[in-house]
N, C-alpha and C positions, 0 to 999 in steps of 0.2 A: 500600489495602493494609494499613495502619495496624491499621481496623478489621477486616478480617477476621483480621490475626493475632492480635488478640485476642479475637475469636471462637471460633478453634484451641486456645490455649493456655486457654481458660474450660472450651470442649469435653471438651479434654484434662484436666483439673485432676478438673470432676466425674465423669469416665470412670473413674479412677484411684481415688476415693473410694468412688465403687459398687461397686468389681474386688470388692472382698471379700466381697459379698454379706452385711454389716452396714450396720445403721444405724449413721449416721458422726454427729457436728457438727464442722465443720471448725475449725480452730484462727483459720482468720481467712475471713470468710464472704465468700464469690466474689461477682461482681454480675454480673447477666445482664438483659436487656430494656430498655425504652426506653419514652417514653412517647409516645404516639400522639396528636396534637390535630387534633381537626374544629372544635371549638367554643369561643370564648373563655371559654364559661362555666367549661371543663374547668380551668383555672387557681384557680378559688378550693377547688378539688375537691383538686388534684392538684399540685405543687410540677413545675414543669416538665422539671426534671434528676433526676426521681423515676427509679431504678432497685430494683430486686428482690436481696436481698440470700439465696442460697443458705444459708439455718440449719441444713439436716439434710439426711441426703442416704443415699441406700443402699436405700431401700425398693421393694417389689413394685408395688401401686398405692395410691396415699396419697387420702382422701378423708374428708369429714366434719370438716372442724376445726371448733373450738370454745372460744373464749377463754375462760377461766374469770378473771374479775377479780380474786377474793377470793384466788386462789392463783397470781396471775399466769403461768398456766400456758396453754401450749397443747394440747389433745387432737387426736391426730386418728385415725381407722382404715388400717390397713394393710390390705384387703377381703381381699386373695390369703390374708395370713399368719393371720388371725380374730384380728389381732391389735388392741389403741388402745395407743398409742406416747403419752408426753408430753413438752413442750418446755418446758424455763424456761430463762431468761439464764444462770443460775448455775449450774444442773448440766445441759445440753442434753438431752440424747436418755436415755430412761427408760422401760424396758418400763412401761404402766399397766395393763393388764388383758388376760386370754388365758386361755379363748376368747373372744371378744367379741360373734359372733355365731353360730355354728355350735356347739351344747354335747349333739350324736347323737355317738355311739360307732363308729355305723357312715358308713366312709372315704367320700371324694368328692372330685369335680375340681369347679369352678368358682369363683365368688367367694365363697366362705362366712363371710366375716368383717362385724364390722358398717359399715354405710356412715355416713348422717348420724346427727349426735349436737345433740342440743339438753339444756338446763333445764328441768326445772318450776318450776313458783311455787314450790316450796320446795327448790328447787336440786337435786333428783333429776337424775340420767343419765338421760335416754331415749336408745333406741337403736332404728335403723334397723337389724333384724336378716335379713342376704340369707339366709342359710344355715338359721336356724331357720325364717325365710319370716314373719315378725312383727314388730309392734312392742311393745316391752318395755320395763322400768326395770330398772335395776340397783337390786336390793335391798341396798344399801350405802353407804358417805358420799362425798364426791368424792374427801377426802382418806384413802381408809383401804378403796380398791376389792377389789372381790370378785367372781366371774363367779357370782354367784345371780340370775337374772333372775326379773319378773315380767308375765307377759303380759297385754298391755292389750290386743292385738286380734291376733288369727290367721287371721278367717274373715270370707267375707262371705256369707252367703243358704247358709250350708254346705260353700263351698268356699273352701280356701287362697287366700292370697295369694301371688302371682308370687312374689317378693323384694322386700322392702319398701325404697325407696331412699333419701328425703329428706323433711324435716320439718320443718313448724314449729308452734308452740301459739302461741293467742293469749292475751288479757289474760285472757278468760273458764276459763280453760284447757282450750280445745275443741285436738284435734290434729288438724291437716291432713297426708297426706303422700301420696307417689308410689308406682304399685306396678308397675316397666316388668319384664322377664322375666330383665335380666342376672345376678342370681342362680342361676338353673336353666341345670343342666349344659349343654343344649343349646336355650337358649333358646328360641326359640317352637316349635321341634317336640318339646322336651321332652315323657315323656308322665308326667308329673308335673305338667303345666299344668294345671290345671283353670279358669281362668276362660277366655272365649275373649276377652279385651279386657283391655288397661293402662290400670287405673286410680286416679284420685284419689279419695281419701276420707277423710270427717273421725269421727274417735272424741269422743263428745259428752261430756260430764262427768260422765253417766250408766252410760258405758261401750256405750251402742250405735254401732255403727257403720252409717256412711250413705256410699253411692254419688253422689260430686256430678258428676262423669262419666266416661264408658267413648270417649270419640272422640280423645284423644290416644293416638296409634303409641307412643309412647316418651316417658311423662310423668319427668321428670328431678327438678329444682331447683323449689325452692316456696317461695315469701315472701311478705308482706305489706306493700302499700306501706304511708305511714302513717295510722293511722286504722279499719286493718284492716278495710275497705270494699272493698277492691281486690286478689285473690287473682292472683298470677303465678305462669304453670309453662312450666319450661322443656324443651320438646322435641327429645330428642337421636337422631333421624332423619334421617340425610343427606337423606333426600328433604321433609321439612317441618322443614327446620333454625330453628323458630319458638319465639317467647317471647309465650303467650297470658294475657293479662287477663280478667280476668271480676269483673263486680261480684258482692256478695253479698247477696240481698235480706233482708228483716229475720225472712222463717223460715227463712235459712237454705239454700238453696239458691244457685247458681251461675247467673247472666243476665249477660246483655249479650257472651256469645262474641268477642274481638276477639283480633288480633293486636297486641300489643304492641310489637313488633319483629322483624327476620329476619334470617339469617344467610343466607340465601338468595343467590348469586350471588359467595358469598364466594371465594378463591382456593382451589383443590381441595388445595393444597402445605400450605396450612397445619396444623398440628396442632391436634386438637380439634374440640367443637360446644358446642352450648348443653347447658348442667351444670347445677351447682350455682351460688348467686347469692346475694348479702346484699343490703339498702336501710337506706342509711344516714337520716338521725335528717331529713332533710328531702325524702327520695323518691327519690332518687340511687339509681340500680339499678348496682350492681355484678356482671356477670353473667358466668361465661367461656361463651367459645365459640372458633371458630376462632382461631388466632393469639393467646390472651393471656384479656386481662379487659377485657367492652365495658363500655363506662359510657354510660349515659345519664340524662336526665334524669323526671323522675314521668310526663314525655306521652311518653315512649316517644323523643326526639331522641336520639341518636348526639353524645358529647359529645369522646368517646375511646378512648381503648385502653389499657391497660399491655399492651406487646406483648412478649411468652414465643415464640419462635419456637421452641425447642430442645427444649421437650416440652410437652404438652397438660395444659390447667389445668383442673381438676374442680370447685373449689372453692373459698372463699374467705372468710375471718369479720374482723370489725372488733376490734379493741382497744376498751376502753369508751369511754376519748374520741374514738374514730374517725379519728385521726390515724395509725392505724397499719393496713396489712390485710394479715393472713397466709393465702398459698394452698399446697392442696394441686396439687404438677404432677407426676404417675407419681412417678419414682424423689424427689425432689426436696421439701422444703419452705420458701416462700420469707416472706421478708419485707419490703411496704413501707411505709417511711418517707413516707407521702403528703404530710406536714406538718409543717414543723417544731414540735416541741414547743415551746410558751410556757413 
């Protein structure tokens, strides 16, 4: 009884903070979730009494975060608003840039704002842009933003991109990213689709773009275990609720097709599928999907959970020492303390 009245009263508290339809940061930050253990390993991972600390709260659909070290800030995309929102300790919630991904004149419904957001080597914005249907940089500084984009890839063989969803660059700085349809107004019977397939593809350094495959239904969340040998994407298809690995051979292409993990058989009750994902600095996949954030370990084992039951988590980025990971959950931005600071 205990805990459900404090389930109520959490309920109650971030209901109350969204009523305004502002982004809020609360004066003293709520705590929600639990941590989930399968595996003892999850312990050197994860502080057992690790809970999610509510930092911000009020938004449409929150997606893309992105720690920025040098400015100890967090970014992330508002997708609905076309808005990127930033978080620091000191001054919380801070409009950062608008429009973010949508910058046509002429109106539209859907998710037009940017999704993920990564680095370049020289610390540029890229943006996962649904609305312009591309992916872009921000022609401006981290610190001193500006909605001038520049377009790195729009097309493939001549025709648009769905909406571009998620992203990462490697050392080389080649871009991989997602391209599923929840951008367009009506998603796959939209008649603005022009590819007939969601795909993954990477912009080479050259600026060509290359098709690495068209067979994931709803390619999501993309990372790089370490070593950048080992390409993971996460599939958010109730019907193939899947997180597929694939090696990468040395020209470049996508082999060895596996399954990495499934969300498959999960509780239908829960909120969420497989999103957006981080891997931390020894192959620790941080990935949400139903009910929270799975963790597993580099072969794909089931380690744990941080479990979000109260709304679906999208996304998720580490603080530099990785002792810290902030997710994006719908109206919600959270924060955990995975580990005590030394």
């Amino acid at each position: 009884m205990d805990n459900l009245k404090k389930m109520i009263t959490l309920l109650c508290l971030v209901c109350a903070l969204a009523a305004t339809g502002q982004p809020k940061q609360p004066e003293k930050y709520p705590l929600t979730g639990y941590v989930e253990r399968f595996d003892p390993a999850l312990d050197a991972l994860v502080s057992p009494g690790t809970r999610a600390e509510i930092i911000a709260t009020g938004f449409d659909w929150s997606e893309g975060p992105l720690w920025i070290a040098r400015q100890k800030m967090l970014l992330f995309s508002d997708v609905p608003q076309n808005t990127i929102y930033k978080w620091t300790e000191a001054k919380g919630i801070e409009k950062y840039l608008n429009p973010s991904g949508y910058t046509d004149t002429a109106k539209r419904g859907g998710e037009t704002g940017s999704n993920g957001l990564i680095l370049d080597e020289k610390e540029r914005l890229l943006l996962a842009q649904c609305g312009n249907r591309q992916i872009a940089r921000m022609e401006a500084a981290i610190d001193a933003p500006m909605p001038q984009f520049h377009t790195l890839a729009n097309r493939y063989g001549g025709n648009r991109f769905n909406s571009p969803n998620d992203l990462v660059i490697n050392s080389r700085g080649e871009i991989f990213f997602t391209d599923p349809p929840y951008g367009l107004e009506k998603y796959m019977s939209d008649p603005k689709k022009e590819t007939p397939y969601q795909g993954v593809y990477k912009i080479s350094t050259s600026g060509k773009v290359i098709l690495l495959t068209d067979s994931i239904t709803r390619p999501n969340g993309i990372a790089f275990l370490p070593g950048e040998k080992t390409l993971l994407v996460a599939n958010s298809d109730p019907a193939k609720p899947n997180w597929y690995a694939y090696d990468i051979s040395d020209d470049g292409r996508l082999v060895n097709a596996r399954i990495f993990a499934t969300a498959k058989g999960s509780d239908k009750k829960l909120k969420g599928s497989p999103d957006g994902m981080k891997v931390d600095k020894h192959g620790n996949v941080f990935a949400t999907g139903p009910g929270g954030i799975w963790i597993f370990n580099k072969e794909g084992k089931l380690l744990g959970k941080l479990r979000i039951d109260e709304t679906p988590v999208s996304n998720c980025a580490f603080s530099e020492d990785e002792k810290t990971l902030y997710a994006t959950s719908d109206g919600n931005i959270l924060r955990f303390q995975l580990r005590p600071h030394q």
